[in-house]
Each structure stands twice: as C-alpha cells, then as structure tokens.
C-alpha positions as CSV (number, residue, x, y, z in Angstrom):
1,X,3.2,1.8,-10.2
2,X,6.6,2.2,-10.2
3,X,8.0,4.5,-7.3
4,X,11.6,3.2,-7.0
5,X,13.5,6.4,-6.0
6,X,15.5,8.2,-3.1
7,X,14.7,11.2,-2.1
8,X,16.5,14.2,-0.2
9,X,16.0,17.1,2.1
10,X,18.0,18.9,-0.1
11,X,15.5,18.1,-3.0
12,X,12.7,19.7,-0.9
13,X,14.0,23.0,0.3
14,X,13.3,26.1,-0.3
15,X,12.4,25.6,-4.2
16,X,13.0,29.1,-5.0
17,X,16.0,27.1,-7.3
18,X,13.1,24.8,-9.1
19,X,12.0,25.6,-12.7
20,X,8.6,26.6,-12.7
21,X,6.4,24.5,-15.4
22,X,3.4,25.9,-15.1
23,X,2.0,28.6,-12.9
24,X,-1.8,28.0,-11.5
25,X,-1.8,29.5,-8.3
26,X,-5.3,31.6,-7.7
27,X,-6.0,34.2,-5.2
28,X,-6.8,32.8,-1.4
29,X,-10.5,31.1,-1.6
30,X,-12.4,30.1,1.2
31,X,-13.5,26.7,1.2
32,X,-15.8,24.2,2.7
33,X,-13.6,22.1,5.7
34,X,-12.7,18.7,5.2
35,X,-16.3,16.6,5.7
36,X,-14.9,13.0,5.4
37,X,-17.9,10.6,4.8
38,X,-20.2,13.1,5.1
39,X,-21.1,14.8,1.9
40,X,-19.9,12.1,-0.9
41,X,-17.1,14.4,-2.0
42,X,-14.6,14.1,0.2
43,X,-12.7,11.0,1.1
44,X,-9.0,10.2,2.8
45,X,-6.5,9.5,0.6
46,X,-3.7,7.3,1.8
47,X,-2.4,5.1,-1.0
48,X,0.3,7.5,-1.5
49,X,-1.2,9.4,-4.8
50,X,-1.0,12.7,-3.1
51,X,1.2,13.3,-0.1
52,X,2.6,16.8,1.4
53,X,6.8,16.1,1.9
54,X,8.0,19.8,3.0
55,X,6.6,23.1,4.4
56,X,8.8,25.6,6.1
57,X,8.1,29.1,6.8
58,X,10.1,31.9,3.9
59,X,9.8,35.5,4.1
60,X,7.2,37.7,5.3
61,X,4.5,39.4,3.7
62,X,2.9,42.9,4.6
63,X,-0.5,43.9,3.4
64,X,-2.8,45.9,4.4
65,X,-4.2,43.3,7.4
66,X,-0.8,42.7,8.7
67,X,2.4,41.3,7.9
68,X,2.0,37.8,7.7
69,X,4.4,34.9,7.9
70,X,4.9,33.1,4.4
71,X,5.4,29.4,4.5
72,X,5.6,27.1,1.2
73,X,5.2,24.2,0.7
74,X,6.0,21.4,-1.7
75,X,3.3,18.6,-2.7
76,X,4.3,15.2,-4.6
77,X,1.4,13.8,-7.0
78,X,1.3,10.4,-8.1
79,X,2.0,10.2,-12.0
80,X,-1.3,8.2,-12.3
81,X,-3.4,11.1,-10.9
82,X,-1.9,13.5,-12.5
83,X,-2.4,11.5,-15.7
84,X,-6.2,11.2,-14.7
85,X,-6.9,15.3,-14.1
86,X,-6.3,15.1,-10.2
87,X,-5.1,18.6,-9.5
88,X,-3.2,19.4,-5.8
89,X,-4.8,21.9,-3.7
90,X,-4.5,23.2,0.3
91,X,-6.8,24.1,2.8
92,X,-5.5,26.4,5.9
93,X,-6.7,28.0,8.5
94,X,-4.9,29.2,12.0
95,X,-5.7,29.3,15.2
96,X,-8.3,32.1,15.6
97,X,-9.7,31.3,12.1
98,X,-13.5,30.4,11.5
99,X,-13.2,29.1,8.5
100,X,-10.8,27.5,5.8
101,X,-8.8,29.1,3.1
102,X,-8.2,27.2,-0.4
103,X,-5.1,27.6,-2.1
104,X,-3.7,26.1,-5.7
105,X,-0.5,25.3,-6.2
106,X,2.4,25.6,-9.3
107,X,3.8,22.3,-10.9
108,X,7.6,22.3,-10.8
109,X,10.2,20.3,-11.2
110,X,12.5,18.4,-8.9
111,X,9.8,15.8,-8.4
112,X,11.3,11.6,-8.3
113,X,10.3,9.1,-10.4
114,X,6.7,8.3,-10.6
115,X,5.5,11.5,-9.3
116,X,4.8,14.9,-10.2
117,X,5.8,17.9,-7.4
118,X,3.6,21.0,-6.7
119,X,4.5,24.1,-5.0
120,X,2.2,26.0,-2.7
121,X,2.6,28.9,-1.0
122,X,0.3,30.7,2.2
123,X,1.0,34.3,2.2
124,X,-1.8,35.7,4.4
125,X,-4.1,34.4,7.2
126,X,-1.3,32.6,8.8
127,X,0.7,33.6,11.9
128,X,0.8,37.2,12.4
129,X,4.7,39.1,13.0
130,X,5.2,40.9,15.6
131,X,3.4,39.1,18.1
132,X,4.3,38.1,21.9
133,X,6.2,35.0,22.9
134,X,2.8,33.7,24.5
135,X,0.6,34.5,21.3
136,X,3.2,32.7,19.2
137,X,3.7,29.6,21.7
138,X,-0.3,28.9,21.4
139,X,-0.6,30.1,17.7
140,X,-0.9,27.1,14.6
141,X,-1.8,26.4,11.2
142,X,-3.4,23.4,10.1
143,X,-3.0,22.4,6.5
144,X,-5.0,19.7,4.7
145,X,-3.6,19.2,1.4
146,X,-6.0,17.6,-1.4
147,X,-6.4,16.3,-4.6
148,X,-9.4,17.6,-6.5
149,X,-10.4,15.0,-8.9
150,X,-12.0,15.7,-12.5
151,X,-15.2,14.7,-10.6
152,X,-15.2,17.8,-8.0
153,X,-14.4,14.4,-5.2
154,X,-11.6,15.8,-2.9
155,X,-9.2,13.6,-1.5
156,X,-7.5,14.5,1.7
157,X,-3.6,13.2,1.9
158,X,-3.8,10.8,5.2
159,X,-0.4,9.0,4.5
160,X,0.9,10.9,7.2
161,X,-1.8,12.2,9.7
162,X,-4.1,9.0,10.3
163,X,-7.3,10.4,11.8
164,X,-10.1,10.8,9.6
165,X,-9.9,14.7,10.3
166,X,-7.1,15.4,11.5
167,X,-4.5,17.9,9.6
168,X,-1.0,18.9,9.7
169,X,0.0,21.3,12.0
170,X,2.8,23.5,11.8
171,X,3.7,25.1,15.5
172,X,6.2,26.7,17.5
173,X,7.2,23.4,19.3
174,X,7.7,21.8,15.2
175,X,10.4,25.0,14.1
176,X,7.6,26.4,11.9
177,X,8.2,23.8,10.2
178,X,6.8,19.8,8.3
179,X,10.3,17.4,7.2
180,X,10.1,14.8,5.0
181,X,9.6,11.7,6.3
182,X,11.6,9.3,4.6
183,X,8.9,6.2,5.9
184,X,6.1,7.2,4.0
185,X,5.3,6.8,0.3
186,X,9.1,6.0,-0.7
187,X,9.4,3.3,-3.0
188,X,7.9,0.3,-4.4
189,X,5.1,-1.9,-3.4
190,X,6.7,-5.0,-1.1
191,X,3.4,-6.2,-1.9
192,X,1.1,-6.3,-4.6
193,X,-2.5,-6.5,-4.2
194,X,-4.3,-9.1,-6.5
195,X,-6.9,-11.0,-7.7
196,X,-6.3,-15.2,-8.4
197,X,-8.7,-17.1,-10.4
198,X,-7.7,-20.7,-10.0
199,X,-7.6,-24.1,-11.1
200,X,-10.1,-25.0,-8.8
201,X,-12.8,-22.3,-9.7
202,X,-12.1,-20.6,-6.6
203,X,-11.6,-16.8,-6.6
204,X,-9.0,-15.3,-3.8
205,X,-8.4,-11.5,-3.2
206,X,-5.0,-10.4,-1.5
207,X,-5.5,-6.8,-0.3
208,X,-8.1,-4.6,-0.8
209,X,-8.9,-3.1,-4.6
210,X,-7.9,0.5,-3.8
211,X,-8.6,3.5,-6.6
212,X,-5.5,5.1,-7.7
213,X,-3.6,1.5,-6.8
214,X,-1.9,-1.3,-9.3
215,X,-3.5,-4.6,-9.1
216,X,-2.4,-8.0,-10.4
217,X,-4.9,-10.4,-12.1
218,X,-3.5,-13.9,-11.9
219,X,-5.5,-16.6,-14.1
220,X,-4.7,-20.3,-14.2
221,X,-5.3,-21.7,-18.3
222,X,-6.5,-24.7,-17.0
223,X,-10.2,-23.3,-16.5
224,X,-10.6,-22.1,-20.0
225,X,-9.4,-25.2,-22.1
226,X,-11.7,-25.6,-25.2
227,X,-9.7,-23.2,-28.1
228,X,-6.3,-24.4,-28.6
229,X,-6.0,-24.0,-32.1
230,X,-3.1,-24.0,-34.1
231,X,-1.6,-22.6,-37.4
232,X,1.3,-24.4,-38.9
233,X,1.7,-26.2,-35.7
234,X,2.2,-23.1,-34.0
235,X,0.2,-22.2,-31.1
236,X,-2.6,-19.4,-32.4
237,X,-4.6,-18.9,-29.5
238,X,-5.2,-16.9,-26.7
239,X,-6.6,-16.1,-23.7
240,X,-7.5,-12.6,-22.1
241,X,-8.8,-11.2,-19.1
242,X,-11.1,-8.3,-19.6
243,X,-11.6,-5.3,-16.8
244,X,-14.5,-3.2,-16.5
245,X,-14.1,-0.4,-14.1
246,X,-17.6,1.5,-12.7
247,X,-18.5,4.0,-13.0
248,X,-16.6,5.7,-15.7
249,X,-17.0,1.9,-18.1
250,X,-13.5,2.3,-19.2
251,X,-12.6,-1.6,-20.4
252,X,-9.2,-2.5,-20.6
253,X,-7.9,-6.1,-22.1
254,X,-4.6,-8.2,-21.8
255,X,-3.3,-11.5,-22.3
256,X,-2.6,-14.3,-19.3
257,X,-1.1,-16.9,-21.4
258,X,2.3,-16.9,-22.4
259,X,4.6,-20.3,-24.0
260,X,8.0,-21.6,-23.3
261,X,9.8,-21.6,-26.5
262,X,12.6,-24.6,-26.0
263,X,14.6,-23.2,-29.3
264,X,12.7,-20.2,-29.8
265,X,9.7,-22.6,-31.1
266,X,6.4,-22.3,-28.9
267,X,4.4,-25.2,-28.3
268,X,1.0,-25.8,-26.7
269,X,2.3,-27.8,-24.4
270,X,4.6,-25.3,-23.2
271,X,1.7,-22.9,-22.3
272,X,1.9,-21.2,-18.9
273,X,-0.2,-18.3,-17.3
274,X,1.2,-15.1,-17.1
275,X,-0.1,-11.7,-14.5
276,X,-2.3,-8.7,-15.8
277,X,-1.3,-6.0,-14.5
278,X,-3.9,-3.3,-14.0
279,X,-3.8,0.5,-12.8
280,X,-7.6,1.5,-11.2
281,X,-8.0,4.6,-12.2
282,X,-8.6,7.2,-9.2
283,X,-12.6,7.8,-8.4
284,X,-13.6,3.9,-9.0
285,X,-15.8,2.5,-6.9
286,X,-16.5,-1.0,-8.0
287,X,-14.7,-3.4,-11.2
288,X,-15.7,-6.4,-12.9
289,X,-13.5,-9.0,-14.9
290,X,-14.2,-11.9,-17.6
291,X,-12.1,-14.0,-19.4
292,X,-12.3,-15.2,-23.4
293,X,-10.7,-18.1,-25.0
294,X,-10.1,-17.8,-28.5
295,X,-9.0,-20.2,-31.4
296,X,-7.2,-17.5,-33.3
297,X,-6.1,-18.1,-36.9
298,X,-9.5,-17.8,-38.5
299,X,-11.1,-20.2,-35.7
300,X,-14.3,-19.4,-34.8
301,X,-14.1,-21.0,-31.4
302,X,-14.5,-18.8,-28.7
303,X,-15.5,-19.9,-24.6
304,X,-15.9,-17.4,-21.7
305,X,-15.3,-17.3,-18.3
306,X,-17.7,-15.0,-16.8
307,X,-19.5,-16.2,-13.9
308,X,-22.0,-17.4,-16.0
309,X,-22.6,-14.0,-18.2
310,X,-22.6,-12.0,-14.6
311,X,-19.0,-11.4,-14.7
312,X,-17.0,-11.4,-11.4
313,X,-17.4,-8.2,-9.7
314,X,-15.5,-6.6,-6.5
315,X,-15.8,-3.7,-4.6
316,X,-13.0,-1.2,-4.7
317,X,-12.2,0.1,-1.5
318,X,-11.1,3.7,-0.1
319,X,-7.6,3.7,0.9
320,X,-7.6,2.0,4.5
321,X,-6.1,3.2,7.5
322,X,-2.6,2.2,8.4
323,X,-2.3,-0.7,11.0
324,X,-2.4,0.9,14.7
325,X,-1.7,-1.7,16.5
326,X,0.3,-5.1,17.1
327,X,0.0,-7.2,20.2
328,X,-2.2,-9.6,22.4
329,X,0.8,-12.8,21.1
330,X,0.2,-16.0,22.3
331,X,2.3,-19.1,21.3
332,X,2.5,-23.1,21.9
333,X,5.4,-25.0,22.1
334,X,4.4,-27.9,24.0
335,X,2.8,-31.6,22.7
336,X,-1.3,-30.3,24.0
337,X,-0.6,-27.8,20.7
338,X,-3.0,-25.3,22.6
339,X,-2.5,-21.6,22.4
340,X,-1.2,-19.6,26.4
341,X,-0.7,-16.0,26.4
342,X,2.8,-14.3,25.8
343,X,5.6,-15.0,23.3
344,X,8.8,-16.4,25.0
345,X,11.9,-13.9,23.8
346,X,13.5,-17.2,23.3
347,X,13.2,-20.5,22.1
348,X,15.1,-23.5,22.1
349,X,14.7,-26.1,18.8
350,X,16.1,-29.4,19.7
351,X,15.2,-32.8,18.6
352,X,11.9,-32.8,20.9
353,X,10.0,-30.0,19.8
354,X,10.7,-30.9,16.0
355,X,9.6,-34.4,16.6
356,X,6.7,-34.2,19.1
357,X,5.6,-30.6,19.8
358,X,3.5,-28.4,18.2
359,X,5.7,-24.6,17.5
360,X,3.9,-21.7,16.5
361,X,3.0,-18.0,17.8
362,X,0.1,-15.9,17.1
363,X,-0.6,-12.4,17.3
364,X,-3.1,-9.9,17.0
365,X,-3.4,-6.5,14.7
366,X,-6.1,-4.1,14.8
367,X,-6.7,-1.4,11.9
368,X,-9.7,0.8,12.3
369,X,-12.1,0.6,10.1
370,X,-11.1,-2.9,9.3
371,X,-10.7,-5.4,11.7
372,X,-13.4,-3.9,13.7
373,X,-15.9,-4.1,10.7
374,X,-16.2,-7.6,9.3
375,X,-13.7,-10.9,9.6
376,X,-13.0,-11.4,6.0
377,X,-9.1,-11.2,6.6
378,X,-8.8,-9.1,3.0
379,X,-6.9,-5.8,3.4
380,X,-4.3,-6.8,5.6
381,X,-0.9,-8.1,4.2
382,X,0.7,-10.4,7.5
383,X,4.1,-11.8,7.1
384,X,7.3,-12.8,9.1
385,X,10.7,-12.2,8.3
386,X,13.5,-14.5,8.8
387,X,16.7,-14.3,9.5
388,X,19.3,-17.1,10.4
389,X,22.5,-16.1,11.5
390,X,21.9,-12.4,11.0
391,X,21.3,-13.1,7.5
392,X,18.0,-13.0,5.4
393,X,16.2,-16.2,5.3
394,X,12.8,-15.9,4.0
395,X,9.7,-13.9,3.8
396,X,6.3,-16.7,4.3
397,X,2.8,-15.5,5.1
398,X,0.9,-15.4,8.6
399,X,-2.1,-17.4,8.6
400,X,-5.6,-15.5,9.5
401,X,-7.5,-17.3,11.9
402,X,-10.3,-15.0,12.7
403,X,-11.6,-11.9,14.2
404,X,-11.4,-11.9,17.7
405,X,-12.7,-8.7,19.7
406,X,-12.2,-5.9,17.9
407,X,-8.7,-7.6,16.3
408,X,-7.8,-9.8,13.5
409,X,-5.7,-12.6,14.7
410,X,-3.0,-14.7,13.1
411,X,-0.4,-17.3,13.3
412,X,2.9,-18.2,12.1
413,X,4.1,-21.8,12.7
414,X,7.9,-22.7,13.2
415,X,9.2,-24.1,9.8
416,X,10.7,-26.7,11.3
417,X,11.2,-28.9,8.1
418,X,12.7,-26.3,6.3
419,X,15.4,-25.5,9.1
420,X,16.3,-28.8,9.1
421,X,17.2,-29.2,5.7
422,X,18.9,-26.0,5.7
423,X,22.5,-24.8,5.4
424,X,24.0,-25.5,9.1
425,X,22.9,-22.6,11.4
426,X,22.9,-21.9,14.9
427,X,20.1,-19.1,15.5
428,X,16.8,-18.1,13.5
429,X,15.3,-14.7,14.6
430,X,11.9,-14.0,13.0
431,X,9.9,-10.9,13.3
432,X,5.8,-10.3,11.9
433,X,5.4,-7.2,10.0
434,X,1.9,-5.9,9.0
435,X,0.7,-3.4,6.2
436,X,-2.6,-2.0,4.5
437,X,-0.9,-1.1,1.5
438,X,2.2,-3.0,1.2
439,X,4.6,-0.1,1.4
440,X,4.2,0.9,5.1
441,X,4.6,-1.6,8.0
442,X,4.0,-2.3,11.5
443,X,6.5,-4.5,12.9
444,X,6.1,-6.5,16.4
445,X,9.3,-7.2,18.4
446,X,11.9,-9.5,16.8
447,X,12.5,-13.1,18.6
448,X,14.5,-16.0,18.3
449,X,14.9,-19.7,18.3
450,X,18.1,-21.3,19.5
451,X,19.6,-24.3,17.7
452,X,20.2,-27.2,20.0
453,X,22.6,-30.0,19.5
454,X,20.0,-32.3,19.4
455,X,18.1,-31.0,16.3
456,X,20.9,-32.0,13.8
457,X,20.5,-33.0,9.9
458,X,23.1,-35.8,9.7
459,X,24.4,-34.4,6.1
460,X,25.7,-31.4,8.3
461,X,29.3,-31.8,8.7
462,X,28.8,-31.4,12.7
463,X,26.1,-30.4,15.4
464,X,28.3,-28.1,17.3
465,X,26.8,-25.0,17.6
C-alpha cells in the first residue's frame, strides 16, 4: 500500500471549507462499549487502516437537554478498507455517561494519497456550557473511533492509544482538543512484511501476516524446475504463486519469474525470480499459498509446489501492539567473546579488537502480547542504523537470539570487515531501531565507535584521524 504523502494541520481544520461527497451521518445511537477479545466482533486495529488525525471543539448546540459543546472530528480510512466496505464510525461518552453513543460520519475530501477522510461530528451528550471552572476541570470525553467491517467485526483505531481499551480523551488540560501527530501512520512501509520460499525448501516469514496489510511473496525458480519449455526458442513458461485467503476463498494469482533480455531477447538462462505482491484483505484470519510450473505454448507439463497437495498455510495475525520497550543492553568487546551488562557510550576500533576480539551489543525489546507469548522472533522488525561521519552508512538486521524473561533479545555485531574496506573515516555511530509494523519505531540511544590509528586499510591515503 502506497501511503507516500505529507500532511498538514492546515489540511485538518475546521473542514467546514471541505466538499462534502457523501452525507451518512445518522441520529446519535447508543452502542455496545468497546469489548476487545471478548465477543469475536471487536478487535484493535493498528496497522494504520483507520486512524482519528483531528478533533477540536466548534460551536455550541442548544436543545432541549442543554446546550452542548460541538466538537468534530476528522477520520482517515485506508483506500484498501474503504475499497472492502469498512465504513468509519465513533463511539463517545463523557464523564457522567453510563453508556456509549454511536455516531457515523460524512466522506469528504481533503484526504492524502492512499486514504479516504471522514468527518464526524458530536453535537449532544458531550460537555455541558455553562458549567463551573471545577466541573469543567474534571469533565471529558472519550472517543473510540472504528471501522465497521461488511462482516458487523468492529475494529477500534489503536495507532495512537496502545492499551487494548483505552480511548482518546479530549480534556480541559488537552485545549478541547486531539492534533495530528505527524509520527503515526504517515508514509510508506520502511519495511515490508513477507513470505520467502527458498532454494533450500525452507520457508521464512518476516513480520507477522496482518489483515488490511501488503505482503511480499518471494519464490526462488530453482525449486520448481521441470517445465521450461520453449516456443521458437523463446522462453514460454511460467511460474505462479497462488493465494488463498480464509475465510472469504477469494484466490488471487501472479507470476515470480521474470528474464533478462540482453538485446531485448529473453532467454532461459536469463530467468530470475521476481516478488508477488499481495494486499490481505481486512477480516482474514488465516492464507494459504501454492505454486504451478507450466510449459506454456501448448505443453502439457505442469509441477506444483504445494506441500505435498496441503498447500503452505499461515496464520494471519491481529495488528500487534507497538514496541514498549527497549533496554536490558549488554555488549563484549573483549577476546572471552562473552556477553556483561551495559553498552559503553564509546568504543574505540583499533587494530586489536579487529584482529582478536570479539565486538558486538545486544539488547532487549518487549511488545506485549508478543514477546511475552512465544519465542518465535516473527513480528518484530530489529535493525541498526549506521552512520559514519554523520553521514548514512547502512541499514543491516539485528540477530534474534531468544526470549529471555518476558523480552525478546538480540544482537548486532561490529562490521568490522566492512569498515575496513570502507572509504577512510574516523567515527561510526550506530543506533537499533525496533517496529511491529514497519512504519513506527522505537529507537534505543545512539553510540559510537572511534577510529584508532591502528585500524588502518593500507589503500587509505593516511591513518590520521
């Protein structure tokens, strides 16, 4: 999904300016409250396919229980969920309430690439006027925006509230007010989330399946090999990956082979596998995928990959919670190579720890729901950044060790062959970053490893610093 766009507070005012598309607001409902886990129907929501951006309070309106404060609100909806039914909804309630109103909302425009914006607006039920400075310092209303899915499944926005129940709140100490927060669900995917078949019939999952989500099949050719047929020695087969999603059995098919073409003329030999790219379609709970290998031009040759007629099948997950917590580092940079507590701030790199020292520095991250539930190491994306003389270096992956405690721990080792064959630098500073989804990350502190004199590549013009 492609979300590459800026946004701005200015976008998300007031919206009295917006063109109105369509107008579905209802009358004020009351509603069942949020019962995450509990009922089958309801479920959090944080892959960024519904998320509420604005909410400040307008005019007032008098009826005849009161004059109430209006507030309205502005909700973005993915263009995948929207394109699957998913309709935007908002439970409320203040302070002294008992129970939850339901509100609709009215598509209108001003929304950024990839989504679709909503505008709600809470007219009763919500802070009274005219009341003391006490009564309006305690008073509040929770809001707990939703996606109603073709299905009748609710799915509460969590991208920016991470508790399992808990709700916006718009207060007195807050202005009356929600901003945009420019963190959450703005542009692309760093990371995809994938599945990799390889050469060595080995299946590897990087982040969790996640309904509502892209996902990346990656398939190496060299496990389906017997139709390679040919037509006017041209290459005429192909290969395709097949997707099954449960429970709605909607199929969807797509090529992973592709050819170099040296002179616009593709050979067999040229072959080279090539992503599918898949979008899970919001309410999935489980998907299956097979491959088929056929001759083409009138072959009947055909071979399957298919775990032996079973077909591969993975669970798709509910969006996960956001990483909590970063910490618990440990590091070696001694020749024992074994792990003591704390990260030194800074490292020196001379011609002794490249040559007979071990260098790395583990961590530990803790997402709940995750790490505390099983040690597979799937769901978290774990990286470090580099940077050598305050420039971007590279981007490589942590290494998961294990579970430990309550904690998933990993570790990053010094790339100490790659340093030295580098462009002539003086300082690295590398920092781990952590994510669920790929879009929103947990960063730990940033450190760095000095350059010594000593550790010197001899095509470097000098070794002064």
């Amino acid at each position: 999904m492609n979300r590459a766009w800026v946004c701005s507070l200015f976008l998300l005012g007031c919206g009295v300016q917006d063109e109105i598309l369509n107008d579905e607001a209802d009358a004020l409902n009351v509603a069942d409250a949020p019962l995450l886990g509990a009922n089958g129907q309801d479920g959090a929501e944080r892959a960024c396919n519904v998320v509420l951006r604005t909410v400040e309070r307008t005019e007032t309106n008098c009826i005849s229980t009161g004059c109430w404060w209006t507030f309205t609100g502005f909700i973005d909806v993915s263009q995948t969920a929207f394109d699957e039914g998913a309709k935007p909804r908002v439970l409320f309630k203040n302070i002294d309430a008992t129970t939850w109103g339901d509100v609709a909302s009215t598509k209108v425009t001003g929304a950024p690439a990839g989504y679709v914006r909503y505008r709600f607006k809470l007219t009763k039920n919500t802070v009274k006027d005219g009341m003391s400075a006490t009564a309006y310092a305690r008073a509040n209303v929770q809001l707990a925006p939703y996606l109603k899915t073709t299905s009748g499944a609710r799915l509460f926005d969590h991208n920016r509230v991470p508790g399992a129940l808990d709700a916006y709140v718009i207060n007195q100490a807050g202005g009356w007010k929600l901003e945009d927060d420019a963190a959450i669900c703005h542009g692309d995917a760093l990371v995809g989330r994938s599945l990799n078949f390889t050469g060595a019939f080995t299946t590897t999952q990087r982040g969790l399946i996640v309904a509502g989500e892209p996902l990346t099949v990656n398939y190496e050719l060299s496990r389906l090999t017997t139709c390679r047929g040919t037509h006017n020695g041209f290459p005429a087969w192909d290969l395709r990956a097949f997707v099954r999603f449960q429970p709605s059995g909607t199929v969807v098919d797509g090529s992973v082979r592709a050819f170099d073409a040296p002179n616009g003329v593709p050979q067999n030999a040229g072959a080279k596998n090539v992503p599918f790219d898949v979008q899970v379609p919001v309410g999935t709970t489980s998907l299956e995928v097979w491959f088929k290998n056929s001759g083409g031009a009138g072959s009947q040759c055909e071979a399957w990959d298919s775990n032996y007629g079973a077909n591969y099948v993975f669970t798709v997950s509910p969006s996960p919670a956001r990483v909590e917590w970063v910490g618990n580092g440990g590091s070696s940079f001694n020749r024992n190579c074994s792990r003591t507590d704390g990260v030194p701030a800074s490292v020196t790199l001379d011609s002794y720890l490249r040559e007979r020292a071990c260098a790395f520095v583990e961590t530990d991250v803790y997402v709940p729901g995750l790490t505390d539930s099983g040690n597979s190491g799937v769901g978290v994306f774990a990286q470090a950044e580099l940077f050598i003389d305050g420039a971007p270096f590279a981007v490589t992956e942590l290494q998961y060790l294990g579970r430990v405690g309550n904690d998933w721990r990993y570790q990053w080792q010094l790339p100490k062959t790659e340093l030295f064959y580098a462009p002539k630098w003086s300082k690295l500073e590398y920092q781990f970053r952590f994510s669920t989804d790929g879009r929103v990350w947990k960063r730990d502190v940033k450190r760095e490893v000095v350059r010594d004199v000593t550790f010197c590549n001899p095509s470097w013009a000098s070794c002064t610093l």
